[in-house]
C-alpha positions as a printed Julia matrix, in Angstrom:
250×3 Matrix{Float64}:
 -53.49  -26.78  47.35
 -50.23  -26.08  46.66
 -47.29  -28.03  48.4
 -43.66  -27.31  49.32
 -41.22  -28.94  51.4
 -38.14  -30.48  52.86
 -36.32  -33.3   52.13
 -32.76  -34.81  54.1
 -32.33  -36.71  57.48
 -32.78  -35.73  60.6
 -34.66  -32.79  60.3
 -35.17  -32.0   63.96
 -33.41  -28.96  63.74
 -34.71  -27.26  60.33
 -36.46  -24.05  60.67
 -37.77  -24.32  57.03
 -41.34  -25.48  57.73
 -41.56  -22.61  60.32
 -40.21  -20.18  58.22
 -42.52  -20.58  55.16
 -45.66  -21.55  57.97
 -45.04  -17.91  58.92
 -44.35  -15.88  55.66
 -47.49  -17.62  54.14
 -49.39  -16.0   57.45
 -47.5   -13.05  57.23
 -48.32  -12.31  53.54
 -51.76  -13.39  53.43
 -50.79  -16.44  50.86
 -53.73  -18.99  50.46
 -53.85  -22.39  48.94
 -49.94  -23.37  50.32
 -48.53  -24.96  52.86
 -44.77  -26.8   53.83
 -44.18  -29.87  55.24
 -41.19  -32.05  56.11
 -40.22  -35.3   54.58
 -37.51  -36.76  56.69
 -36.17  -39.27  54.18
 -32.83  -40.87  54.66
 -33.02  -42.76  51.2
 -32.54  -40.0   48.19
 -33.96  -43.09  46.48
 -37.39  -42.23  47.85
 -37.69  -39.19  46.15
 -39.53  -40.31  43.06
 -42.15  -42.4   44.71
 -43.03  -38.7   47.06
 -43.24  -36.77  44.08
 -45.43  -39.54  42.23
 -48.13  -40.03  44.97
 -48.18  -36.69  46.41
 -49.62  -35.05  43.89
 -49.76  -31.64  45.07
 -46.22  -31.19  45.66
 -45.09  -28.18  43.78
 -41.51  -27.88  44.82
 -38.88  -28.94  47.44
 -35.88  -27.66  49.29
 -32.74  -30.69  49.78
 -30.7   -30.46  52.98
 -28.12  -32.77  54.28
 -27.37  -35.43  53.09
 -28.9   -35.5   49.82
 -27.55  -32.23  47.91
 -25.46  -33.49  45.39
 -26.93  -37.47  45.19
 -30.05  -35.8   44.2
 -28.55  -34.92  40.57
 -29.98  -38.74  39.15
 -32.75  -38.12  39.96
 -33.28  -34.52  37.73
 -34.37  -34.08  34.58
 -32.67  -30.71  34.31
 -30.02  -28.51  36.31
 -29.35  -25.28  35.97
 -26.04  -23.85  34.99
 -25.0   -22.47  38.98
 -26.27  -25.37  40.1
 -24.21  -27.97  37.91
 -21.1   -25.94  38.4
 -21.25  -26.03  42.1
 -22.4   -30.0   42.17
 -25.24  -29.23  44.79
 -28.83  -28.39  44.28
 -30.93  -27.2   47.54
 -34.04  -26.57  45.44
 -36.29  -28.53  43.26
 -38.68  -27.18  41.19
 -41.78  -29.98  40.2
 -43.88  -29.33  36.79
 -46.84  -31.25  36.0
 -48.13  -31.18  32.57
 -50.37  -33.69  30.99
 -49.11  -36.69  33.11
 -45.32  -36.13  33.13
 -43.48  -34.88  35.4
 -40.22  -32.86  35.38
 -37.67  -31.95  38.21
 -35.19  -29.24  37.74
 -32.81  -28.68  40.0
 -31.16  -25.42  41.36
 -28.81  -23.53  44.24
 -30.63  -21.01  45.83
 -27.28  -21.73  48.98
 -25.8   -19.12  46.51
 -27.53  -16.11  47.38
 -27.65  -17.13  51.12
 -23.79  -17.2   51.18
 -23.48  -14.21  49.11
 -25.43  -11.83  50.88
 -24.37  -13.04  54.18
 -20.47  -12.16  53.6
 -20.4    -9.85  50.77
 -20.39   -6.96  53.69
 -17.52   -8.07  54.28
 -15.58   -8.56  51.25
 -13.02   -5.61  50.98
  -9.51   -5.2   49.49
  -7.57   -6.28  52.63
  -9.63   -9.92  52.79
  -7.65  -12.02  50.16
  -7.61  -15.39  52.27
 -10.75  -17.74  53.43
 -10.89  -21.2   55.4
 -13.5   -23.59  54.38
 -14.19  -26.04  57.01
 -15.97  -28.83  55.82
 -16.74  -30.13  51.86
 -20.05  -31.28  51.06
 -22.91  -29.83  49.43
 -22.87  -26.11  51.41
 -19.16  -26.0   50.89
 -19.28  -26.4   47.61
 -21.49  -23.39  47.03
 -19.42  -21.25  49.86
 -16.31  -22.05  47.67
 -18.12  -21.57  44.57
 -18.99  -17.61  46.16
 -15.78  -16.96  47.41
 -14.05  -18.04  44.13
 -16.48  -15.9   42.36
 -15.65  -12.76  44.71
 -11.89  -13.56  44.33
 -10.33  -14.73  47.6
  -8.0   -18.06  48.08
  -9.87  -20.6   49.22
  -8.18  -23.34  51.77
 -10.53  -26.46  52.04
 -10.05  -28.16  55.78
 -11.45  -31.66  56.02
 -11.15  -34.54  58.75
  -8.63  -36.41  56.22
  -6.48  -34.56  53.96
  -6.79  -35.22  50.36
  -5.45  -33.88  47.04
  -7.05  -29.85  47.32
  -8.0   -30.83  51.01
  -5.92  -30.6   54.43
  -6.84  -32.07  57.6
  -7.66  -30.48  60.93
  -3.75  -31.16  61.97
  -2.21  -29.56  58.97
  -4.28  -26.23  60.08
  -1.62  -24.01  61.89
  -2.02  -20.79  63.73
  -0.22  -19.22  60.52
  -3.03  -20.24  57.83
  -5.72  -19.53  60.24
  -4.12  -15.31  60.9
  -4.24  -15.25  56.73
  -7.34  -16.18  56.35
  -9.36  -13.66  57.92
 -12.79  -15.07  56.65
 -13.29  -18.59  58.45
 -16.98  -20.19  57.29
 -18.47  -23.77  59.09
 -20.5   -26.25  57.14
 -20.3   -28.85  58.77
 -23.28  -30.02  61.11
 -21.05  -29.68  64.25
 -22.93  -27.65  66.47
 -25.96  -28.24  65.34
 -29.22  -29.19  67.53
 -29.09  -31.54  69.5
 -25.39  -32.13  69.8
 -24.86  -28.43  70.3
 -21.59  -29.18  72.58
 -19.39  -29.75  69.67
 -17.28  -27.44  66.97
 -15.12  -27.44  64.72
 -11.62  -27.97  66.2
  -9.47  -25.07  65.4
  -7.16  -22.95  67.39
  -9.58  -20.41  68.42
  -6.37  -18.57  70.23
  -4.86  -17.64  66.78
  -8.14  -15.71  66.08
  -8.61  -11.68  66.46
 -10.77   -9.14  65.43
  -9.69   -8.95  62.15
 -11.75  -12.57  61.67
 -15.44  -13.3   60.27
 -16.64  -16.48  61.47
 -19.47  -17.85  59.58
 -21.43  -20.57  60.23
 -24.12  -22.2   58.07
 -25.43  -24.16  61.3
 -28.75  -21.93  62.48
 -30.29  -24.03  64.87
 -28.78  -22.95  67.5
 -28.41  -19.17  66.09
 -25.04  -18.68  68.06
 -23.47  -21.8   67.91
 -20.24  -22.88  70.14
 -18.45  -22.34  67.0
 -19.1   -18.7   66.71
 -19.05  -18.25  70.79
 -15.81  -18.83  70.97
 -14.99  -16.22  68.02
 -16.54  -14.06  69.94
 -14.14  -14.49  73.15
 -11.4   -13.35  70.61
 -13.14  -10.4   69.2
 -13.92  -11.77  66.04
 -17.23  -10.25  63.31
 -19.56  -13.53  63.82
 -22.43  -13.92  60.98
 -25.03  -16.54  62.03
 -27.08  -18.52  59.48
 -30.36  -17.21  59.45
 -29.91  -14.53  57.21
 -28.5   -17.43  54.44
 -31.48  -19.61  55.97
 -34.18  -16.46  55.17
 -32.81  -15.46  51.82
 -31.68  -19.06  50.05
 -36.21  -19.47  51.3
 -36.91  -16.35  49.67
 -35.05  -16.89  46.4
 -36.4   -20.34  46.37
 -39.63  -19.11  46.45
 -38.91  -17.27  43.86
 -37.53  -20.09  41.84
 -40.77  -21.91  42.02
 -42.98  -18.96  41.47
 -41.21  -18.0   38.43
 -42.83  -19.38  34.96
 -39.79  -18.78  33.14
 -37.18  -21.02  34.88
């Protein structure tokens, strides 16, 4: 048996174990399975990979994504640029074991704005700066556009929540969410912007799935604004990770 899974705390509202319970249905694969390890401690990884023998790979959610990095033997390139890994590939060869870490987040967050990417977009809003955000800034870098990064405190590179006007907010047409606000259970809450300075030139984006439209992206939608929910980054940062542990050369 082959074993995958998740790792971070809470996971009450991942659809991973779902997601790769049904593909390995879907597509006939035998000899798998995926299971959740809600572990709140990053510093329980080692002792999970060490008695579970089985385990052949793991996906890292919040809050572990970049305090996972000690515990590697190897990162890839991506990865180690962006300071987050969401996917850990195990090897087990003659009694040693080695973890390599990697950013499959990328892909997700690439082919989930790319469509829209065109000449006129030249500004984006990051809300939030962990783990996700890193690899959202790391895309939209990548693709071009100005980045502003919007925290709860302002920092050096960072403005708060009060220092976001209505003027930054009609440049940047491309807004993105990762933070968990929104999220299941406390689906009530999002991010506090002024949703009136919004239009239809806007792409909200938010990394929260669970629930699919989130309050966040709602109340785009009262202003006319493109939303893209976070399933389609949810399916294909799986299916590259999938990939990434399939694949003997990496």
């Amino acid at each position: 048996m082959r074993k995958f899974g998740l790792i971070g705390y809470p996971l009450g509202h991942s659809f991973s174990q779902a997601y790769f319970t049904e593909k390995f249905r879907r597509e006939g694969i035998t000899g798998c399975r995926y299971d959740n390890y809600p572990i709140n401690d990053i510093a329980l990884l080692p002792q999970l990979i060490k008695t579970d023998f089985e385990l052949s790979g793991l996906n890292v959610t919040i809050p572990h994504k970049s305090e996972v990095f000690r515990f590697l033997d190897d990162v890839d390139a991506e990865a180690k640029e962006i300071g987050a890994v969401n996917v850990i590939k195990i090897r087990r060869q003659e009694g040693r074991i080695k973890l390599t870490g990697f950013n499959s987040d990328v892909t997700g967050i690439f082919d989930s704005l790319s469509p829209y990417f065109n000449p006129d977009v030249s500004e984006a809003i990051v809300l939030g700066t962990g783990g996700s955000s890193r690899a959202v800034c790391h895309v939209l870098r990548r693709s071009g556009i100005k980045i502003t990064l919007v925290s709860r405190t302002s920092r050096p590179g960072v403005i708060s929540y009060d220092d976001l006007d209505a003027g930054c907010l009609r440049r940047a047409t491309i807004i993105v969410n990762t933070t968990p606000l929104g999220m299941f259970p406390d689906t009530g809450k999002k991010p506090d912007i002024d949703y009136s300075a919004l239009t239809n030139r806007h792409v909200l984006f938010d990394l929260v799935y669970n629930p699919e439209l989130t309050l966040f992206l709602q109340s785009g939608m009262k202003q006319g604004c493109t939303v893209v929910t976070g399933l389609k980054m949810l399916h294909r940062q799986a299916e590259k990770a999938w990939e990434i542990w399939n694949d003997e050369k990496l």
